[in-house]
N, C-alpha and C positions, 0 to 999 in steps of 0.2 A: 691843057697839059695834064697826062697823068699826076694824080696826088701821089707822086713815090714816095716821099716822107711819110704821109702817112700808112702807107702800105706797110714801111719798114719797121714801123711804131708798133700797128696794128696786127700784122701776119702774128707773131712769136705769141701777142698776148690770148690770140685767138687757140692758136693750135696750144698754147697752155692749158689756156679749158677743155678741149678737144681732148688732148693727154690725161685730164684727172677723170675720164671717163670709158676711157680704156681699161681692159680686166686682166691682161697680158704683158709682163716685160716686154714680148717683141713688138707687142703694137703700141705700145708705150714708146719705145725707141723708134720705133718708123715713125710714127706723128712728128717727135722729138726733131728730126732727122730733114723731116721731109718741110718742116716749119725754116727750121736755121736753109738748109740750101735755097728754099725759096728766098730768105731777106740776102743770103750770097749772091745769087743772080741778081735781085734790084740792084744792090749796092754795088755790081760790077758794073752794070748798065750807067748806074750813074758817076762813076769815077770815072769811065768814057768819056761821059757826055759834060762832067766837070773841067770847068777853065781855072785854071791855076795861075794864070796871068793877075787875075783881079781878085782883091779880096772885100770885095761885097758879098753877101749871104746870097746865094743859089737855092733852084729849085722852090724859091718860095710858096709858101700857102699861106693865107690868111682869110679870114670869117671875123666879123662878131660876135662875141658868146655872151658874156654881159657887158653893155655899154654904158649903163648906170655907173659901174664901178670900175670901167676900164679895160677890162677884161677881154682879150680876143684870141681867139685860135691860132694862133703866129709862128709857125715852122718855117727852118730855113737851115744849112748848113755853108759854111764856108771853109775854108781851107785850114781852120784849127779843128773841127769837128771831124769833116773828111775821113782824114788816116785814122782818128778813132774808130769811127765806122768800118769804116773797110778792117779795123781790126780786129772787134769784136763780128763779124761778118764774118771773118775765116777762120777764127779760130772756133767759134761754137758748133759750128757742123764736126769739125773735129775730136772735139772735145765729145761727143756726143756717141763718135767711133769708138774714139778710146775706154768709151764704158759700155759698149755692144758687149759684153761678155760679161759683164759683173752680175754677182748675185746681190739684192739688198728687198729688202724689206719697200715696199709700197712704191716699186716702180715709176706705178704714173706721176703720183706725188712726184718723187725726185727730178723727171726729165720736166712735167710743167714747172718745178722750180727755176730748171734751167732757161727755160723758155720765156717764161715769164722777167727772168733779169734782165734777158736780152734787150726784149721790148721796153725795160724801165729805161736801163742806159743808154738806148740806143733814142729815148726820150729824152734824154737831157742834154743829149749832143745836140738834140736838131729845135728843141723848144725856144722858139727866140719872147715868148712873155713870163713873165717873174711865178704867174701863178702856174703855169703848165709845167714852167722849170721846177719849181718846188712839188709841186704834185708827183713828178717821174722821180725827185729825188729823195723824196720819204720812200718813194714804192721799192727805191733800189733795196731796203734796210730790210724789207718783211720777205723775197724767197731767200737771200741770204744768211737770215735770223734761223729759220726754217731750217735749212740747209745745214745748221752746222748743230742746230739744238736737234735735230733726229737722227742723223747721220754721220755727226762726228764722231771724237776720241772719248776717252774715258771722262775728260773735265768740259765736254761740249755743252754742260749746260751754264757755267761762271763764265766759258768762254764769249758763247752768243750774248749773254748778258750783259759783258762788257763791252762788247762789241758795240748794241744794241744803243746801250744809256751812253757811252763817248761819242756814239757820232749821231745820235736824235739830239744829245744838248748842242752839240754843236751846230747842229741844224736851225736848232731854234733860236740860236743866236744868232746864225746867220739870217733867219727869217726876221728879228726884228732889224736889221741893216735893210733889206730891203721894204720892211715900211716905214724906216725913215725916209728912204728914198722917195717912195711912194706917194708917201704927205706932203714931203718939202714940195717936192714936184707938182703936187695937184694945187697946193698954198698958192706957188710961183704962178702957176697958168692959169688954175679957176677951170683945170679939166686932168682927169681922172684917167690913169695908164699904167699899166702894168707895162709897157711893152718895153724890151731888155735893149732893142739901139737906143730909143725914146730917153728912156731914164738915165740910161749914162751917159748921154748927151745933154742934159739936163743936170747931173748933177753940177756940172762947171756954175752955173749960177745961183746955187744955195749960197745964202749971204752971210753965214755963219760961220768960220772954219772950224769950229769945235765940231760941230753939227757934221761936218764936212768927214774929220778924222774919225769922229765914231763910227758914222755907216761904214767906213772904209775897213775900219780893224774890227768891226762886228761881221763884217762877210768875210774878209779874211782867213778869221778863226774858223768860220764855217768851213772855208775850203780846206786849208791845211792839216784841218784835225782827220780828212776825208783823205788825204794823199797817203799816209798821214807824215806830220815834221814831227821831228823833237821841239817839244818834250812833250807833247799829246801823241805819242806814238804807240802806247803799250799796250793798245787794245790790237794794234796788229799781230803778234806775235802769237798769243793764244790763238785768235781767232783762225789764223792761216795755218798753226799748227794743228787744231784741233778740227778742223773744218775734214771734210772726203776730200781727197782728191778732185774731183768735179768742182768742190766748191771754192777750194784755194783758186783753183783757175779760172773761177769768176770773179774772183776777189782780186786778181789780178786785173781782171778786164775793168773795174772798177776805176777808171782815169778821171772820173767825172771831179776830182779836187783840182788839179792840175791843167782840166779845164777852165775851171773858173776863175783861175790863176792869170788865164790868157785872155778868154774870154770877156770877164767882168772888170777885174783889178788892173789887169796894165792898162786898159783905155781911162779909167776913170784916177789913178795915181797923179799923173801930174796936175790934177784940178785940185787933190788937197792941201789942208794947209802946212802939212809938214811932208814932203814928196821924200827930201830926204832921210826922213826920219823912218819912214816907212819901208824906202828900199834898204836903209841898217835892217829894219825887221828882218826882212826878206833874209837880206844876205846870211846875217846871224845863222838862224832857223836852218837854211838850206846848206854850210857850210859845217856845222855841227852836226847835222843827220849825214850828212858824209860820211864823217873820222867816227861820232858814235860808234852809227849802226854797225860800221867795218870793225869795230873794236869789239864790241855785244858778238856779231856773227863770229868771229876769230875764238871767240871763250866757248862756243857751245858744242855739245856734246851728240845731240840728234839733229842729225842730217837736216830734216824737214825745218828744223827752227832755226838752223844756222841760213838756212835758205830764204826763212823769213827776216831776219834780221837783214842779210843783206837788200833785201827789199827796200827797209827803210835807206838803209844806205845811200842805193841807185838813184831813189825817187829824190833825197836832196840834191841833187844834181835839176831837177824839172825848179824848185825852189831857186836856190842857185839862179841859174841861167834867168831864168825872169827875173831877176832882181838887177841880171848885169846891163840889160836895156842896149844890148848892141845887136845887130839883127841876126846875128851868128848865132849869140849866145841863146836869145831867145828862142831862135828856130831848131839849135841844136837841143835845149830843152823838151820843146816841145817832139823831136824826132826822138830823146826819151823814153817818152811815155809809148812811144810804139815799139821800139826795139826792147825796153822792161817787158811791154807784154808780149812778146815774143820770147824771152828770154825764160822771163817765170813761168810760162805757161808748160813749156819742156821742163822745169828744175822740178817743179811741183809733180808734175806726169812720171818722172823718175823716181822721186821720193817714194810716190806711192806706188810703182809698182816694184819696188824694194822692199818697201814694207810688209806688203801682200806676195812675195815671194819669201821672204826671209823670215819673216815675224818681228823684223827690229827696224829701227833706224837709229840706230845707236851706234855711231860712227866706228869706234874702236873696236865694235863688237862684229862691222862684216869682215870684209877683207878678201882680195883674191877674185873678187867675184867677174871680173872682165873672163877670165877663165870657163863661167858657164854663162853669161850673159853676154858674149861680143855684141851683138845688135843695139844693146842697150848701151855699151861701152861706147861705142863708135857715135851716139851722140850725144850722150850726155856730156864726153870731150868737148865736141863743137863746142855745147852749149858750154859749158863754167869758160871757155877760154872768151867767147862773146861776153859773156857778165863781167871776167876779169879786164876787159875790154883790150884785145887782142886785135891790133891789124887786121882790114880786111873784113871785119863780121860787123854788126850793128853794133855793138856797145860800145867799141872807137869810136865809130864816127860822132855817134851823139855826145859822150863825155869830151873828146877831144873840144866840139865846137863849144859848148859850156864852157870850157876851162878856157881857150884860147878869145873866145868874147869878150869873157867874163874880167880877163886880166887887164881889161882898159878901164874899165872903170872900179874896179873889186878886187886888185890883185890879193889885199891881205887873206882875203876870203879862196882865193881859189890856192892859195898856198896853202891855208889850213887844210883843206879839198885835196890839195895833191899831195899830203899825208897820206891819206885814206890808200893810195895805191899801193905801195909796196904790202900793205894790210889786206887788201882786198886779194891781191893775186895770193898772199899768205894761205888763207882760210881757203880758197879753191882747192889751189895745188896740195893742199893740208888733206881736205878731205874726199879727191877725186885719190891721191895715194894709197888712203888706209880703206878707204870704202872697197876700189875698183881693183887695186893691183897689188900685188905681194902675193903671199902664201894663202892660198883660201882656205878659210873657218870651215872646216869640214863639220862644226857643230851645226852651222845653217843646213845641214841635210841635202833632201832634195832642193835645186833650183833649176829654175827653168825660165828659158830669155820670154822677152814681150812678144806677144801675139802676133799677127797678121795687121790685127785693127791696130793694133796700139805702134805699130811700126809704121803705118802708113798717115798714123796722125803724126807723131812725134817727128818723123822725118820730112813728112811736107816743112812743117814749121822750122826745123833746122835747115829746110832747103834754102826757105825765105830770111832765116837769121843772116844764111851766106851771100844769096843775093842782092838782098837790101843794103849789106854791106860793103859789097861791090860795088853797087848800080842804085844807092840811097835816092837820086835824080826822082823818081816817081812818085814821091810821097813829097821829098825834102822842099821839089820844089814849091809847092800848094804852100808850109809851111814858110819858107823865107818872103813869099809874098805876102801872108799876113805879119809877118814879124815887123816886115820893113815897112809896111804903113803904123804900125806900133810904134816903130820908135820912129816914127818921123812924126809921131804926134807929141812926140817926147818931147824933140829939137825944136818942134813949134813953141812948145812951152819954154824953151830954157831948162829940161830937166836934163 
């Protein structure tokens, strides 16, 4: 069988190199371009040929790399990984459009940034051993670091910084969780594994429950400071404001917290010694970056950070829903993180071409601007009414099935959660008003609507915000099959 996985791994990192040896923005952006459509086609090929019936790992590849220490070559995707792929699949060819026109400083650099993230995330979706997985998820930190410390705003360099030291310590806290696992597991057996079913399936026999709840809340930390929850949240907000354009909307493509949420934590939860004490974590965490972030987004003043704020917002909702362990709830979680990046990927692509059109994003200060921007008018609509989670679009269907999960086992938490809404549609309709429609600031000068390119990115992706939220079926389902064998491992336990 073809190694697709690793093709999809491989293609983006290759034509990254490729890219930082090119002398031309355009052949910078063709490599760029022609890199992302190629892992588009594998990854369509394989969503074909994916069975969403079963949620065993697909498409498998495995090798020995080092067997001394357990170590093997072990890629696989299953139907949590899936729709990531396929998301960061479509939007990066995109994304790639929507900067065919820009001027910046060292071309090749920026698009092998791009390219190179690809292939890290697109590693850690499909890496099923501890060290491959941590390998792709240090590598996510360095074009992203990159990314915002060359090419950002005026404070890109405290930004990438913070950015940088919140989610490497987080990392390494989450790296010694998994050598706990690692040890207890070789202690237990008298053999040596990295491999990510292996070990979770093993932790249930560590004979220690202390032993048990630290690996548990040392990887935790890892993932949630990555999605990110309150109150490890604050490196988001610089980072995604200060970041290009380009780079917000990789930072969006960034799921890989919310992954490991699904991936790592719900199977291994009900083996520790406090299950319940754990899903309070959870729920707390995820029901509080709710009302938060919606309250932070609702005060701010530029577009782009109020955009980030609601970030944190949405993403408690992914928190949330896995903590509420009903298969709705999980799956509508995990349909989340697809419809966020769908959702952010257009809010951020607006921002900045407002910015770059006006010289501001300082909300009070546009005004009117649907009047020379219709094209841009007509989906940034879509979009905030999807974020506000509006019938019909993607940001319903996901928040809905959260909330309505969540209220069998969690109701206190999804009331705190349904706070957040009247707040949330607040800040849209607040600043889709002053920004897009009224009297326009004739001080903004010349403006002039998005491009060609930048219309046929933005609107594919709006096309897909409407029809996924129509016809959610071709993702949702891959997701409800892995949810429901999640929680039926729950019911096995008594959780």
């Amino acid at each position: 069988m073809m190694p697709i996985l690793s093709m999809i791994v491989l293609i983006p990192l290759i034509f990254a190199a490729l890219a930082l040896f090119t002398k031309t923005k355009e052949q910078a952006r063709v490599v760029a371009l022609a890199g992302t459509v190629i892992v588009l086609l594998l990854t369509v090929y394989m969503y074909f040929n994916f069975d969403s019936t079963i949620a065993d790992n697909q498409f498998e590849e495995l090798a020995q790399w080092v067997p001394s220490l357990g170590i093997t070559y072990h890629l696989g995707v299953d139907g949590i990984a899936m729709p990531l792929i396929l998301l960061n699949a479509i939007v990066l060819p995109l994304l790639v459009l929507f900067t065919w026109n820009d001027d910046r400083k060292s071309p090749n650099k920026f698009y092998a940034l791009i390219l190179a993230t690809e292939g890290a995330v697109i590693g850690v979706f499909t890496a099923l051993d501890f060290f491959l997985f941590y390998v792709f998820w240090e590598l996510t930190l360095i074009p992203l670091f990159f990314m915002v410390s060359i090419w950002g705003g005026p404070n890109k360099h405290k930004a990438a910084i913070k950015f940088f030291i919140y989610t490497h310590v987080a990392s390494l806290v989450m790296l010694l969780g998994i050598f706990g696992l690692y040890f207890a597991a070789w202690d237990m057996t008298g053999t040596p594994s990295l491999d990510i079913p292996y070990l979770i399936n093993q932790f249930q026999f560590i004979g220690s429950g202390l032993t048990k709840d630290m690996i548990f809340l040392a990887l935790l930390f890892g993932f949630i400071v990555k999605i990110p929850s309150f109150p490890f949240h604050s490196w988001l907000p610089d980072a995604y404001t200060e970041a290009p354009t380009a780079g917000s909307v990789l930072f969006v493509m960034l799921k890989i917290g919310g992954y490991g949420l699904f991936k790592v934590m719900l199977p291994m939860l009900p083996f520790t010694a406090s299950p319940n004490l754990m899903i309070t974590i959870m729920a707390v965490l995820g029901s509080v970056s709710v009302l938060y972030g919606a309250f932070l987004a609702l005060s701010q003043k530029d577009l782009k950070r109020m955009v980030a704020y609601s970030s944190v917002s949405h993403m408690g909702y992914v928190t949330l829903g896995a903590a509420g362990l009903v298969s709705l709830s999980v799956s509508g979680a995990m349909f989340q993180q697809f419809s966020h990046g769908l959702i952010m990927s257009i809010m951020f692509m607006s921002c900045g071409v407002i910015n770059s059109t006006t010289g501001t994003r300082i909300i009070n200060d546009l005004g009117g601007l649907a009047q020379k921007m219709p094209k841009l008018t007509v989906i940034m609509v879509l979009t905030f009414m999807a974020s506000l989670g509006l019938p019909g679009l993607t940001g319903f269907i996901a928040e809905v099935s959260v909330l309505a999960g969540s209220f069998v086992n969690l109701p206190m938490y999804v009331i705190i959660a349904l706070l957040a809404i009247v707040i949330t549609a607040a800040y849209h309709l607040w600043a889709l008003q002053r920004a897009m429609f009224g009297v326009y600031n004739a001080k903004l000068g010349t403006v002039t609507d998005i491009n060609v390119f930048q219309t046929f990115s933005m609107g594919v992706i709006a096309i897909l915000i409407l029809y996924f939220g129509l016809h959610p079926t071709p993702v949702f389902d891959m997701m409800m099959t892995n949810s429901e064998h999640i929680v039926s491992l729950m019911a096995t336990m008594g959780v």
